[in-house]
N, CA, C and O atoms as a CHARMM CRD file, in Angstrom:
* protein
*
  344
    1    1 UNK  N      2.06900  -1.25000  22.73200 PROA 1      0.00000
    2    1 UNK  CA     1.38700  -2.35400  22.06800 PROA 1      0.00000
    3    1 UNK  C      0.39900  -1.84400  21.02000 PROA 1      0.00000
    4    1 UNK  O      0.11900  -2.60500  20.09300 PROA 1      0.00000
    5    2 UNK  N     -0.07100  -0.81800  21.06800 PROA 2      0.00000
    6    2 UNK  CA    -1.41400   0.00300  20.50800 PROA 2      0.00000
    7    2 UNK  C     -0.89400   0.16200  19.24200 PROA 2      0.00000
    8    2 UNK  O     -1.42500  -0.24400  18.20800 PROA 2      0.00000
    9    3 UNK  N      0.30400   0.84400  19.34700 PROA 3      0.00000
   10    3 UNK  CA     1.67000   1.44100  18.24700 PROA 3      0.00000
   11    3 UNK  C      1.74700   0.15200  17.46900 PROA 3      0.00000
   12    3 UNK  O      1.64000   0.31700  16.25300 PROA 3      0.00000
   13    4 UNK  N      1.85200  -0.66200  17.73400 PROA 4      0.00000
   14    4 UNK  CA     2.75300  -1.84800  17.41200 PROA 4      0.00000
   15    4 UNK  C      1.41300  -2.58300  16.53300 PROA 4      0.00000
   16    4 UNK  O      1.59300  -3.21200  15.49000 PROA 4      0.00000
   17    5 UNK  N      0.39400  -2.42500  17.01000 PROA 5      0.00000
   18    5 UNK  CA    -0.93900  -3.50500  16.08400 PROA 5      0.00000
   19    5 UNK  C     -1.21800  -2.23000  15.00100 PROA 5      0.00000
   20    5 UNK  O     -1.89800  -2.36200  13.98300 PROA 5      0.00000
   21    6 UNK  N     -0.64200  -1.12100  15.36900 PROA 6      0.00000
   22    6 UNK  CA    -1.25200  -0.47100  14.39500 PROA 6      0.00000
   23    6 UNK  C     -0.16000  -0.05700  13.16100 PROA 6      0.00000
   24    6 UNK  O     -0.57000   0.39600  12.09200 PROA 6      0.00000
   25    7 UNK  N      1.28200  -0.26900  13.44400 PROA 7      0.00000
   26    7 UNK  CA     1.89200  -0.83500  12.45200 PROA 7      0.00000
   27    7 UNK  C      1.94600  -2.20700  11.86600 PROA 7      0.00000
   28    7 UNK  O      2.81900  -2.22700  10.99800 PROA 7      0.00000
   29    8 UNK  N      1.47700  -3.11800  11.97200 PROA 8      0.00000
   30    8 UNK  CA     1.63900  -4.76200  11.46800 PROA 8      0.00000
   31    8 UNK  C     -0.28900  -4.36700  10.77400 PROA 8      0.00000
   32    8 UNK  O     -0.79800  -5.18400  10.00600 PROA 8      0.00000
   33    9 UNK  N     -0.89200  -3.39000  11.09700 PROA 9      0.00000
   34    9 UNK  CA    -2.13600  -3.57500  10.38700 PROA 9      0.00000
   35    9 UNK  C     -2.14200  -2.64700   9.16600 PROA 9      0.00000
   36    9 UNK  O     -2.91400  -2.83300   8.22500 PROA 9      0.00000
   37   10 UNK  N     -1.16900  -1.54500   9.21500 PROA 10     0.00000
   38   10 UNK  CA    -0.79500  -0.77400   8.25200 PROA 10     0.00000
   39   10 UNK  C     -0.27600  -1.68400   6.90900 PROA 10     0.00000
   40   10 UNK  O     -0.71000  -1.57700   5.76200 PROA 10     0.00000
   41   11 UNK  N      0.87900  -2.69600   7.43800 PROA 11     0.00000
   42   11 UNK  CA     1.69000  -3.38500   6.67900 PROA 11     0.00000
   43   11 UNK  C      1.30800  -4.30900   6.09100 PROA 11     0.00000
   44   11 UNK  O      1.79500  -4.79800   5.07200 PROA 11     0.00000
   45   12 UNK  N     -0.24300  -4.86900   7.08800 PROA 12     0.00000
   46   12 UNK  CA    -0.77800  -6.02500   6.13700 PROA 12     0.00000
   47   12 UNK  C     -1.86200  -5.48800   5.38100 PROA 12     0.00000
   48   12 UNK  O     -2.51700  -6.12000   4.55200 PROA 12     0.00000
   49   13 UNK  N     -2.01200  -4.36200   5.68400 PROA 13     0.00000
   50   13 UNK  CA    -3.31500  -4.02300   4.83400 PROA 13     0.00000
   51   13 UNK  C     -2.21600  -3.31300   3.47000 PROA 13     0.00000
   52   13 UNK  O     -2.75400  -3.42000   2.36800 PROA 13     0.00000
   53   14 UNK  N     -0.94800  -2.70500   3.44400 PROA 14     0.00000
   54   14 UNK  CA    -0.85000  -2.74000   1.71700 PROA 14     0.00000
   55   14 UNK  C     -0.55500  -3.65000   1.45600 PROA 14     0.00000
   56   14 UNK  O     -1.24800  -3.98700   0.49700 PROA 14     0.00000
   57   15 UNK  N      0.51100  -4.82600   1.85400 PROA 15     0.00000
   58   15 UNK  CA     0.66100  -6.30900   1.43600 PROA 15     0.00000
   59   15 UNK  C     -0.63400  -6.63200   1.01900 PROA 15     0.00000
   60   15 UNK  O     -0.59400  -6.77600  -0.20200 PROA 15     0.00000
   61   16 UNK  N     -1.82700  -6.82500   1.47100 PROA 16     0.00000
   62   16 UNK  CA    -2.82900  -6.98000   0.75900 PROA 16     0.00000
   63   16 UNK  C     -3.48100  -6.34200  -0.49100 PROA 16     0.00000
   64   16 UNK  O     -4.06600  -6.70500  -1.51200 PROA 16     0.00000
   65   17 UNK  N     -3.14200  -5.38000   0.02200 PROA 17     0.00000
   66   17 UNK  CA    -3.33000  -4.37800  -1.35000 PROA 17     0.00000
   67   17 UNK  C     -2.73800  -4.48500  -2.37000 PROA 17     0.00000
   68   17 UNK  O     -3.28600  -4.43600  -3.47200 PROA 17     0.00000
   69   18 UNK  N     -1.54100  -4.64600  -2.18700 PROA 18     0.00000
   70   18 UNK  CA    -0.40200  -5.63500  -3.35100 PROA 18     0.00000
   71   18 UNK  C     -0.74700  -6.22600  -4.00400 PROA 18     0.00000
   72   18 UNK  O     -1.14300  -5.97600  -5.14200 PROA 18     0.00000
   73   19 UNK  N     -0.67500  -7.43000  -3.31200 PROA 19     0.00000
   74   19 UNK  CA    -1.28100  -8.65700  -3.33800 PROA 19     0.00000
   75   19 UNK  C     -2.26100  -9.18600  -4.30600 PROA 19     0.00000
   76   19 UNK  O     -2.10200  -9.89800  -5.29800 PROA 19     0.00000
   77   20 UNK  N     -3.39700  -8.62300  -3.73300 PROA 20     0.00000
   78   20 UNK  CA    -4.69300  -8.98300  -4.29700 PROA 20     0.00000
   79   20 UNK  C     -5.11000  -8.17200  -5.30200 PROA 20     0.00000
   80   20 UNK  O     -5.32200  -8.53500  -6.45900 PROA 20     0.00000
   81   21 UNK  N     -5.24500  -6.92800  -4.80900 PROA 21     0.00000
   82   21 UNK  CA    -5.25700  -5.71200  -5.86300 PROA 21     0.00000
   83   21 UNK  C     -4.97400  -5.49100  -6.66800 PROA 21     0.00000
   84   21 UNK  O     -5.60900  -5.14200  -7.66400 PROA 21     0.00000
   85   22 UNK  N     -3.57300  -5.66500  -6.44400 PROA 22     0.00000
   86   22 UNK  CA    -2.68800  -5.77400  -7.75700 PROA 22     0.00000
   87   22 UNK  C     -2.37000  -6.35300  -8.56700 PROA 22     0.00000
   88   22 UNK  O     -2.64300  -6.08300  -9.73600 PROA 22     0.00000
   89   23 UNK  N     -1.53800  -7.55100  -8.10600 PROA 23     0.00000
   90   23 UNK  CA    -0.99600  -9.08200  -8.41100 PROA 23     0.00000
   91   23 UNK  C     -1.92600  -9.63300  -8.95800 PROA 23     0.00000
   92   23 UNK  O     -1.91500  -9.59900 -10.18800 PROA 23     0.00000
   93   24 UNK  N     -3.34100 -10.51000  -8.10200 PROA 24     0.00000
   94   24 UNK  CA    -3.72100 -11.09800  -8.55900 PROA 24     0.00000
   95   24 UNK  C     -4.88100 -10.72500  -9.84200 PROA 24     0.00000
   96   24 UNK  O     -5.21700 -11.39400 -10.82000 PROA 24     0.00000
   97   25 UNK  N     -5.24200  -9.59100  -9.44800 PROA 25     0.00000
   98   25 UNK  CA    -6.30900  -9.11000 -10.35300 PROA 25     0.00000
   99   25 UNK  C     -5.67000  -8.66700 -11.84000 PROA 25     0.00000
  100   25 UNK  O     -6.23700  -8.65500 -12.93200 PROA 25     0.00000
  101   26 UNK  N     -4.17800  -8.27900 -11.46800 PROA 26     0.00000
  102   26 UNK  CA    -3.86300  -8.12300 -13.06400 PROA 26     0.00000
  103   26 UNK  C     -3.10300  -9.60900 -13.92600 PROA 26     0.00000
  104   26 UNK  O     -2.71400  -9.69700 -15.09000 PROA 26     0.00000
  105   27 UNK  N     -3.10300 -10.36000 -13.12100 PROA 27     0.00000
  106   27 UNK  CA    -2.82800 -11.59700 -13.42300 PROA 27     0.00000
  107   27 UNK  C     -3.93800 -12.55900 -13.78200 PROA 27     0.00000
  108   27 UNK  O     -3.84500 -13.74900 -14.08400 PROA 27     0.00000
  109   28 UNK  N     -4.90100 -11.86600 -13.69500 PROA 28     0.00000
  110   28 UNK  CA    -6.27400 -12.81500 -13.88000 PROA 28     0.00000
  111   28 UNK  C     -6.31800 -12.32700 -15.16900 PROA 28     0.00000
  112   28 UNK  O     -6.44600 -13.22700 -15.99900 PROA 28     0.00000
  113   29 UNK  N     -6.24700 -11.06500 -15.68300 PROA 29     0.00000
  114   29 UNK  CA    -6.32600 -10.33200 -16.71000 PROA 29     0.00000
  115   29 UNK  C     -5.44200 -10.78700 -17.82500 PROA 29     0.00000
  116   29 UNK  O     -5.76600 -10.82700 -19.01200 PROA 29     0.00000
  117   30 UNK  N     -4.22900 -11.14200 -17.28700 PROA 30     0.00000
  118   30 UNK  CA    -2.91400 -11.83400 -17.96600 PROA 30     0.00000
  119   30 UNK  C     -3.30400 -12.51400 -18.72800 PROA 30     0.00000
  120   30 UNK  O     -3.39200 -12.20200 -19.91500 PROA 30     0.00000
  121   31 UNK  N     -3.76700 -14.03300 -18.07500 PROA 31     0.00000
  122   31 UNK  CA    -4.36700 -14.98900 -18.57700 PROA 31     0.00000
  123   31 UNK  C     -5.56800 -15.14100 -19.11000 PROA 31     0.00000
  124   31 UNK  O     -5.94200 -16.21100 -19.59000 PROA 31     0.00000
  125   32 UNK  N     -6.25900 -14.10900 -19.07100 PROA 32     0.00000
  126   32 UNK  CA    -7.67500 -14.02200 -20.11400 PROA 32     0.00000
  127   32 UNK  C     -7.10500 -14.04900 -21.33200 PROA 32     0.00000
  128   32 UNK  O     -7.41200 -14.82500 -22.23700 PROA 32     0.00000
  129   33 UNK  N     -5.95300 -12.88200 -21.38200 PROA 33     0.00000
  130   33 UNK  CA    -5.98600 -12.10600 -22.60000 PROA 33     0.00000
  131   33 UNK  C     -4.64200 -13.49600 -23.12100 PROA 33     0.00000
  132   33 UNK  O     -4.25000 -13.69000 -24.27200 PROA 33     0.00000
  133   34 UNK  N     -4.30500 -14.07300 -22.16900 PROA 34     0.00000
  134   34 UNK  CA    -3.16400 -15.30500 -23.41600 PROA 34     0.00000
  135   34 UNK  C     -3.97500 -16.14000 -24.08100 PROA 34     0.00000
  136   34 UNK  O     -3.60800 -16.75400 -25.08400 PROA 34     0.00000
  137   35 UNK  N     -5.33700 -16.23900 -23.48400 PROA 35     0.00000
  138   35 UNK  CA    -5.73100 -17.46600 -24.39000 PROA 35     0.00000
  139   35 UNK  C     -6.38600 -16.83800 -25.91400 PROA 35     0.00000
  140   35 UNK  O     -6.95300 -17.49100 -26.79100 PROA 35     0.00000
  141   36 UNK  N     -6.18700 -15.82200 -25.89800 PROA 36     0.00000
  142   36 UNK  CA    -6.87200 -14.83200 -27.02900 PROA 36     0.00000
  143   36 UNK  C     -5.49600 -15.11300 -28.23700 PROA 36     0.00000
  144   36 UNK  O     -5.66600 -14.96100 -29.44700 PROA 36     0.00000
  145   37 UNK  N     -4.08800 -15.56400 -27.58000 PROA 37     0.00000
  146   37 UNK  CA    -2.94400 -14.82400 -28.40000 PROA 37     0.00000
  147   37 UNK  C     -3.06000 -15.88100 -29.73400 PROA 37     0.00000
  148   37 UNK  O     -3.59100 -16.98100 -29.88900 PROA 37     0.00000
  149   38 UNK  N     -2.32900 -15.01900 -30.56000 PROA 38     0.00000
  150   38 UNK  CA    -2.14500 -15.92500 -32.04500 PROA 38     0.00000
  151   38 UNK  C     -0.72200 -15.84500 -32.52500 PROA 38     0.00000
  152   38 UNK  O     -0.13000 -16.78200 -33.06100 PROA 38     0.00000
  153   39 UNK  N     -0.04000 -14.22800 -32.20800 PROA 39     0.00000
  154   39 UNK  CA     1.19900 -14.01200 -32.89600 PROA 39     0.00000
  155   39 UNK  C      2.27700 -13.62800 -31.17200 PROA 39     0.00000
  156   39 UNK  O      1.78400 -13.32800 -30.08500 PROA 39     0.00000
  157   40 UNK  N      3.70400 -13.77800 -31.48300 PROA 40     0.00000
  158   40 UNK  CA     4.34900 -13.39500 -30.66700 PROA 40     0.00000
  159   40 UNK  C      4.69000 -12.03700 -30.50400 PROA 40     0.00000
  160   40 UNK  O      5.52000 -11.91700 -29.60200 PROA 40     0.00000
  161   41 UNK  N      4.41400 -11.11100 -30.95700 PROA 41     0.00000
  162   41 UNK  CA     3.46200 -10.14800 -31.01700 PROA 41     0.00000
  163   41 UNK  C      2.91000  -9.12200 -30.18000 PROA 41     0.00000
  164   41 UNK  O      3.18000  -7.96400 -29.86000 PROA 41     0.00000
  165   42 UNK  N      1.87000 -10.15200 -29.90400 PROA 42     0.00000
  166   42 UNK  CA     0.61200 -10.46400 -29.00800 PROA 42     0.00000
  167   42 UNK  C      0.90800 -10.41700 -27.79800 PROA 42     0.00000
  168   42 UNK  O      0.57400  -9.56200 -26.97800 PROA 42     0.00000
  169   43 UNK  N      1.71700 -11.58400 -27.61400 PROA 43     0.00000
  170   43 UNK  CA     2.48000 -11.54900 -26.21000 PROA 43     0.00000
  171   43 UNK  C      3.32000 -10.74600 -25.86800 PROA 43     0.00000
  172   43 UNK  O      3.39500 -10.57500 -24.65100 PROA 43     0.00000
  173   44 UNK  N      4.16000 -10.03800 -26.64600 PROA 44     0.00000
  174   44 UNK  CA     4.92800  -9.05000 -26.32300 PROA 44     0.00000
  175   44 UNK  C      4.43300  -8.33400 -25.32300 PROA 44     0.00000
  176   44 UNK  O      4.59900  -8.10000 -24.12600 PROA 44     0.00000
  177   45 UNK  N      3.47000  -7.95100 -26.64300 PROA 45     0.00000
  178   45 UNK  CA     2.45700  -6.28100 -26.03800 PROA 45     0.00000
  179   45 UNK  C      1.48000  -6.92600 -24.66200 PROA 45     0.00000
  180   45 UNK  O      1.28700  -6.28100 -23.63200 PROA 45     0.00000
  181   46 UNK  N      1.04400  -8.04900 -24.87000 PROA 46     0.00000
  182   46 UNK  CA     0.30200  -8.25500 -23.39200 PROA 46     0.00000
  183   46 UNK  C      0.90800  -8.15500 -22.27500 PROA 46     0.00000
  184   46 UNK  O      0.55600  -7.55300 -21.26100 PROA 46     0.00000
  185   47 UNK  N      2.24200  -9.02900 -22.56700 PROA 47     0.00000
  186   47 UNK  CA     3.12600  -8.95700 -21.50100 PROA 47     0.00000
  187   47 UNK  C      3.41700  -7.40300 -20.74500 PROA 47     0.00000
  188   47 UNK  O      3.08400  -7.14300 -19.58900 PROA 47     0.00000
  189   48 UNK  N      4.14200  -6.41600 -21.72200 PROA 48     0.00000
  190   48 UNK  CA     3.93500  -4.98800 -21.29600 PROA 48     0.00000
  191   48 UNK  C      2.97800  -4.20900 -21.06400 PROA 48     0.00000
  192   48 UNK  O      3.20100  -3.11300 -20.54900 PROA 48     0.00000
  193   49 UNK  N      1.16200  -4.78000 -21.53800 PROA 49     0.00000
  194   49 UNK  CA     0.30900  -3.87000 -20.54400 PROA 49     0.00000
  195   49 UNK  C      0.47300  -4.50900 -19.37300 PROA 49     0.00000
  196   49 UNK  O      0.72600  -3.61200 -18.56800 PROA 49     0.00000
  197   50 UNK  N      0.47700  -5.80600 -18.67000 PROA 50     0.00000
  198   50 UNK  CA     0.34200  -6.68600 -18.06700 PROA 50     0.00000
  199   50 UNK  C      2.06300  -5.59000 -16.99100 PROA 50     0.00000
  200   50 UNK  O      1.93400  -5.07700 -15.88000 PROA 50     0.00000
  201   51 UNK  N      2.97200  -5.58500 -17.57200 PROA 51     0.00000
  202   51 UNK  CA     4.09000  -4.63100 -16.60400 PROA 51     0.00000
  203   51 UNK  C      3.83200  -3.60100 -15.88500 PROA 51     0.00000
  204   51 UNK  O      4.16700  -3.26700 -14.74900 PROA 51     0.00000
  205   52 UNK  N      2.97300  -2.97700 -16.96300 PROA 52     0.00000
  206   52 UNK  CA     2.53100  -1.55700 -16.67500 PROA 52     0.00000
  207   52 UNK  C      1.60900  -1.36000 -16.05500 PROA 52     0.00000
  208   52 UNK  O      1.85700  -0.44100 -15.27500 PROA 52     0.00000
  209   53 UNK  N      0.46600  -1.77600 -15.93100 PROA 53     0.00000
  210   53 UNK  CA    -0.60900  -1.64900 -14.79400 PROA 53     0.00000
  211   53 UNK  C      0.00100  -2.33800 -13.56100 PROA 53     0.00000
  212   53 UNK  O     -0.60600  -1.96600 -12.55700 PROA 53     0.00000
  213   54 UNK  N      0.92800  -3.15900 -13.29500 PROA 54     0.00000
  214   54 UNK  CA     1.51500  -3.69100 -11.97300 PROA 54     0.00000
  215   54 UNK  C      2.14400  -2.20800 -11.41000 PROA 54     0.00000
  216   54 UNK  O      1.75200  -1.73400 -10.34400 PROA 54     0.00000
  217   55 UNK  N      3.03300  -1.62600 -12.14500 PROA 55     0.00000
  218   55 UNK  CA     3.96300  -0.78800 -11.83800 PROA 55     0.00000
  219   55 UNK  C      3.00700   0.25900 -11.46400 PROA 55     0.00000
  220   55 UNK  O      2.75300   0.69700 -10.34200 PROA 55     0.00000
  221   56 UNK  N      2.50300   0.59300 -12.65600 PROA 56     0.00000
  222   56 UNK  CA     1.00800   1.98400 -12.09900 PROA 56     0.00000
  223   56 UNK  C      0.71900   1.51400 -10.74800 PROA 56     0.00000
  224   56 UNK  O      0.95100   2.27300  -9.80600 PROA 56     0.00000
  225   57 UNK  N      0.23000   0.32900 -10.54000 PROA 57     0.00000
  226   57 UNK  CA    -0.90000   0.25100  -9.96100 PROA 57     0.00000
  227   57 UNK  C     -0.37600  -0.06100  -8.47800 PROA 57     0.00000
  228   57 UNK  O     -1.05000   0.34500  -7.53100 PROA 57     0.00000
  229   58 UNK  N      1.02600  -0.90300  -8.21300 PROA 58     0.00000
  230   58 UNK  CA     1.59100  -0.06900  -7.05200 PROA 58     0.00000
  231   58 UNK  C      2.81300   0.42100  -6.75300 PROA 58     0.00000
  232   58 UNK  O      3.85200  -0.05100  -6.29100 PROA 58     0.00000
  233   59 UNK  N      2.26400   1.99700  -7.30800 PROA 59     0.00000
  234   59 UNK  CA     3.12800   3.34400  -7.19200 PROA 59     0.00000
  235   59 UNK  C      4.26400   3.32100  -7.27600 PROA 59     0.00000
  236   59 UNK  O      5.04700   3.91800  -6.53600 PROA 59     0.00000
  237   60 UNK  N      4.58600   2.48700  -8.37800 PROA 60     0.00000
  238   60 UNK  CA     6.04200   2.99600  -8.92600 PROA 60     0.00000
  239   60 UNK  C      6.40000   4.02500  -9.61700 PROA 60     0.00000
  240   60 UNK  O      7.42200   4.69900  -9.74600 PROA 60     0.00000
  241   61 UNK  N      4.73600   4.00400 -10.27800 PROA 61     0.00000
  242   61 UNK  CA     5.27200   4.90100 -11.68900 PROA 61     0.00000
  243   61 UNK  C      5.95800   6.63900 -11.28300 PROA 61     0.00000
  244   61 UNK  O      6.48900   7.09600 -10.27100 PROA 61     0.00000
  245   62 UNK  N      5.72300   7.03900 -12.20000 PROA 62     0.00000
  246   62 UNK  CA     6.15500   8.74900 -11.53600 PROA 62     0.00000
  247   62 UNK  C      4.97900   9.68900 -11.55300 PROA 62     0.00000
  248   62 UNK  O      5.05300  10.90400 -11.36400 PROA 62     0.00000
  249   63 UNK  N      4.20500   9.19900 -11.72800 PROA 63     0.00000
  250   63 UNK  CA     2.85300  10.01400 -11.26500 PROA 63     0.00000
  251   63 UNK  C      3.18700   9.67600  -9.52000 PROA 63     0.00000
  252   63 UNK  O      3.46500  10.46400  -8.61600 PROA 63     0.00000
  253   64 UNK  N      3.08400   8.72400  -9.51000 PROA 64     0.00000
  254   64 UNK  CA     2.92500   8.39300  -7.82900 PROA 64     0.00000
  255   64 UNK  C      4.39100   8.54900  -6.42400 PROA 64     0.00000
  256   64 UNK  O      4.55200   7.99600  -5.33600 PROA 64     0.00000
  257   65 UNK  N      5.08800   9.44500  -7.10400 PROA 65     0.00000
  258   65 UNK  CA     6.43300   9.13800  -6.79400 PROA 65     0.00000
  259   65 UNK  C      6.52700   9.70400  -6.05800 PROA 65     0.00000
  260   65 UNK  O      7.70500   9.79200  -5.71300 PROA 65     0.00000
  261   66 UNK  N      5.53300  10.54000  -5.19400 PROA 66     0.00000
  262   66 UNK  CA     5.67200  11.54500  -3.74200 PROA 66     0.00000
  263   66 UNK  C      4.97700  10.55100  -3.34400 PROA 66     0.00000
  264   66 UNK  O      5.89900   9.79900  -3.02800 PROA 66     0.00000
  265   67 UNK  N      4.15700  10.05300  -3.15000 PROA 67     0.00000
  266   67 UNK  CA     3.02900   8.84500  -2.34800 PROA 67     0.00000
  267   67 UNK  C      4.06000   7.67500  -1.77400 PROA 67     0.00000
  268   67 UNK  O      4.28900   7.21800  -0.65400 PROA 67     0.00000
  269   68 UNK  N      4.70400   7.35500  -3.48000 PROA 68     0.00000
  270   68 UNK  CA     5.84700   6.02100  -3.24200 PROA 68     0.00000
  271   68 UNK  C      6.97900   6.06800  -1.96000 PROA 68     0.00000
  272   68 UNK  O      7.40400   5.15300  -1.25400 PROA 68     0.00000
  273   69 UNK  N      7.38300   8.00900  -1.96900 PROA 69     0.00000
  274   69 UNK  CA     8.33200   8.46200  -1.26600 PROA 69     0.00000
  275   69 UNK  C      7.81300   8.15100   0.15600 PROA 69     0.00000
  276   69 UNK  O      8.55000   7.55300   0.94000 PROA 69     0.00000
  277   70 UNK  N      6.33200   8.60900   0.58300 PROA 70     0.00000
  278   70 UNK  CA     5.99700   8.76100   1.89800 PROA 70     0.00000
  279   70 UNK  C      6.00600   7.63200   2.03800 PROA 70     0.00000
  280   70 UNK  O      6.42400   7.42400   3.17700 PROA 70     0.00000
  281   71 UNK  N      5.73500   6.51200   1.43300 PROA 71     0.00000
  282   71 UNK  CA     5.63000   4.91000   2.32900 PROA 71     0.00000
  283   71 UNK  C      7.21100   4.80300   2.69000 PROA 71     0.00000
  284   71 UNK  O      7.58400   4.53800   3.83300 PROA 71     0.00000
  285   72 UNK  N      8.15500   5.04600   1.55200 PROA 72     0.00000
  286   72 UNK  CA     9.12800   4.39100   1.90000 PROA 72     0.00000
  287   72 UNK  C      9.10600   5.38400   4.02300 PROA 72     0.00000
  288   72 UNK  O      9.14700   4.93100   5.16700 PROA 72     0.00000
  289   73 UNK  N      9.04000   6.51300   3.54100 PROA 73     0.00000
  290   73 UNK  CA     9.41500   7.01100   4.91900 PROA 73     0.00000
  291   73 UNK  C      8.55800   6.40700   5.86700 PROA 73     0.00000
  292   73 UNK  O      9.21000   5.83500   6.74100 PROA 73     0.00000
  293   74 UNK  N      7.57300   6.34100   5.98400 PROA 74     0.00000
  294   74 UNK  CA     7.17800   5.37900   6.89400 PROA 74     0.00000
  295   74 UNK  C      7.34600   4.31900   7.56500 PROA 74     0.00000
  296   74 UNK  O      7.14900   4.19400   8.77300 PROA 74     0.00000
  297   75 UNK  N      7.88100   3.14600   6.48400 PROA 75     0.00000
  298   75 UNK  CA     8.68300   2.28900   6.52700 PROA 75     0.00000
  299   75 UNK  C      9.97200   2.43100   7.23000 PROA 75     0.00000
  300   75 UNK  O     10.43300   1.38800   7.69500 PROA 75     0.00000
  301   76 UNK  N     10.44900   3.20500   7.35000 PROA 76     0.00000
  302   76 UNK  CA    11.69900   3.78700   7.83300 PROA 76     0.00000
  303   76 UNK  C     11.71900   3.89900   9.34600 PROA 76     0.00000
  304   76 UNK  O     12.44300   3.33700  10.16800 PROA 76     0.00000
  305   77 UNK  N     10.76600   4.74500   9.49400 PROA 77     0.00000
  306   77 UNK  CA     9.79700   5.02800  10.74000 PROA 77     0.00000
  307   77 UNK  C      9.83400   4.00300  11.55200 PROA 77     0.00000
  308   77 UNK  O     10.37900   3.96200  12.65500 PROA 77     0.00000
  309   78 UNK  N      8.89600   2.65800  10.67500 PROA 78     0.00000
  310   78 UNK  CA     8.49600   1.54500  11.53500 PROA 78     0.00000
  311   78 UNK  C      9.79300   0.98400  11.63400 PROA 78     0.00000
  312   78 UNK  O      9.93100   0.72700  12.83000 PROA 78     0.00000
  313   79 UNK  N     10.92600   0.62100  10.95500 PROA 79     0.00000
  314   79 UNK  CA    12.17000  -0.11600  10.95600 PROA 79     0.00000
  315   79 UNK  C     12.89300   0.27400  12.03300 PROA 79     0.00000
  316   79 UNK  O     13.39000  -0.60800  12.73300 PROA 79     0.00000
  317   80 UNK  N     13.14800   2.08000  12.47300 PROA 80     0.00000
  318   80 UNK  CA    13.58200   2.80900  13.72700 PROA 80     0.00000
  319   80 UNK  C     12.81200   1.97800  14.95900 PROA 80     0.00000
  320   80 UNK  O     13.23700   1.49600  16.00900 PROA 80     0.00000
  321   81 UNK  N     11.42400   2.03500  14.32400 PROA 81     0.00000
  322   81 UNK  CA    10.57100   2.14100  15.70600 PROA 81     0.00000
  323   81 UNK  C     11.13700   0.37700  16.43100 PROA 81     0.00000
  324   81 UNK  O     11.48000   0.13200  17.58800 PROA 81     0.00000
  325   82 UNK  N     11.06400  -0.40500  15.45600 PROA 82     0.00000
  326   82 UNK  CA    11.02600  -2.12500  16.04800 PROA 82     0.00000
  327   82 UNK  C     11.96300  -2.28600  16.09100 PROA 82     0.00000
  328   82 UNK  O     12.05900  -3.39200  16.62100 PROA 82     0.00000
  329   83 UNK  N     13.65200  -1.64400  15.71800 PROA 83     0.00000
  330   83 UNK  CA    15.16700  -1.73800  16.30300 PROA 83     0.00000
  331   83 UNK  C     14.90000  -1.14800  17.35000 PROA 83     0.00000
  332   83 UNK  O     15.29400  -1.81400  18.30700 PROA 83     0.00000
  333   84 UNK  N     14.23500   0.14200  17.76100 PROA 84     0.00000
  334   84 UNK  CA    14.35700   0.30500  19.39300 PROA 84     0.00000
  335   84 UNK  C     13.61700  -0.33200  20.08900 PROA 84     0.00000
  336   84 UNK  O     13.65200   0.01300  21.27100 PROA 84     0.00000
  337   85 UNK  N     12.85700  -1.24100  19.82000 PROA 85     0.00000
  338   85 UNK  CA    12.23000  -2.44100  20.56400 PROA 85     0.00000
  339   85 UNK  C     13.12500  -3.28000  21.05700 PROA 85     0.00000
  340   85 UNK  O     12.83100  -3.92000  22.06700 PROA 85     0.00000
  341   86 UNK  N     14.12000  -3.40600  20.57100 PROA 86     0.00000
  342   86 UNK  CA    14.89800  -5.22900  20.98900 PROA 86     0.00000
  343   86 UNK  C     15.59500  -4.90500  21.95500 PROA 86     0.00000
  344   86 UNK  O     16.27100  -5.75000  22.54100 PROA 86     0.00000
């Protein structure tokens, strides 16, 4: 059981991290910067910083691509661990 709260607290704490961290805070940013726009342009390029700090920011990019690797394994881990549960 110990195992078990301490994977679902792992999982909600990066879902949160996602989430909030990520998602919403660069989406707040999104929409600052549309009401600024004039040319299509504008939006292009907002749109692609607006890609790119999502992706940076959770660990897609290839700076982060040993970090990205260990979650997936983890994940893996926990997926083994809760099929030998049932």
């Amino acid at each position: 059981m110990l195992f078990n709260q301490k994977i679902i607290h792992f999982v909600s704490t990066l879902h949160n991290y996602f989430t909030l961290e990520v998602l919403e805070t660069q989406y707040k940013k999104l929409l600052e910067k549309l009401e600024k726009i004039e040319y299509l342009d504008d939006l292009i390029e907002i749109h692609k910083q607006f890609v790119d700090a999502v992706i940076d920011q959770s660990l897609l990019n290839q700076e982060n691509s040993s970090l990205y690797k260990k979650i997936l394994e983890i994940f893996e881990l926990i997926f083994r661990f809760k099929t030998s549960q049932v």
